[in-house]
N, C-alpha and C positions, 0 to 999 in steps of 0.2 A: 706373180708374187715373188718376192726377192726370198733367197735361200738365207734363213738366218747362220746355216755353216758354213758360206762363203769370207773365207779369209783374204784381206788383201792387207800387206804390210809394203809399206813404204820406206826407206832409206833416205835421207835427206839431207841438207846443209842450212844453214840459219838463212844466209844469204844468196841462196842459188835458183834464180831465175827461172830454171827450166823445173827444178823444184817445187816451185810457186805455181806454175803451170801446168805439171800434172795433175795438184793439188785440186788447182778448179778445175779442172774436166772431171774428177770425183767428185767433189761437191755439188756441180752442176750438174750432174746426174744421179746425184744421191746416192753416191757408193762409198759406205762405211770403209774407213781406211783405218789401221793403225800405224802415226808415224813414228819412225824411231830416226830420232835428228843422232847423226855420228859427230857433230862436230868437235867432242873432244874422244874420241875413239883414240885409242894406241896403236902403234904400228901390227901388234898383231889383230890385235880387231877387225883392221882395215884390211889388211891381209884374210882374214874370214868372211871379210864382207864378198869380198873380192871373190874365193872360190865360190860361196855361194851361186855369184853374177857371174858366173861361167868365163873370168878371167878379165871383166868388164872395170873400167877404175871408178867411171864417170856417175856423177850424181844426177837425178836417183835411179835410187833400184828398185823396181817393184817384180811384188808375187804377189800370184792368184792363187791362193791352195797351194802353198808350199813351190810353184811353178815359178821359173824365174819368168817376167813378160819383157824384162829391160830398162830401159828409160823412159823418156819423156816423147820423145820421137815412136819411138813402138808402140806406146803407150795409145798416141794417136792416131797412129796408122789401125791398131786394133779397131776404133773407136770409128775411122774412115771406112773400113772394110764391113763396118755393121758386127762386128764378133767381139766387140767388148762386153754388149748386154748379156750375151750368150755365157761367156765364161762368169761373169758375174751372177747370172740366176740362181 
């Protein structure tokens, strides 16, 4: 059974690819996301996003419980390695 205080918040772009793609590997496994689209974020916003993502620029950025996990790439390595269901319980 899925932990309903499992937070995952998402970073994203209108038009970005790999955005789209983290997307479905959430949905296809049924993991409630919250996205927040930056596409019109301000220079410091982006700048906040950014320390958040541990100095990362690239879209998107996802957290697990306030964790930063990355992008779209880690995202699926998690999900290779069998530890995505885990953080997400």
């Amino acid at each position: 059974m899925k932990n309903i205080f499992v937070t995952v918040i998402i970073y994203t772009l209108t038009h970005c690819p790999y955005c789209t793609k983290a997307k479905k590997l959430l949905n296809q496994k049924n993991i409630s996301y919250e996205e927040i689209i930056v596409d019109n974020y301000n220079e410091r916003q982006r700048l906040e996003l950014q320390h958040k993502a541990s100095g990362q620029r690239t879209l998107p950025q996802i957290f697990i419980n306030s964790k930063h996990i990355g992008g779209c790439d880690a995202l699926y390595e998690l999900e290779k390695a069998g530890k995505l269901d885990e953080l997400v319980k």
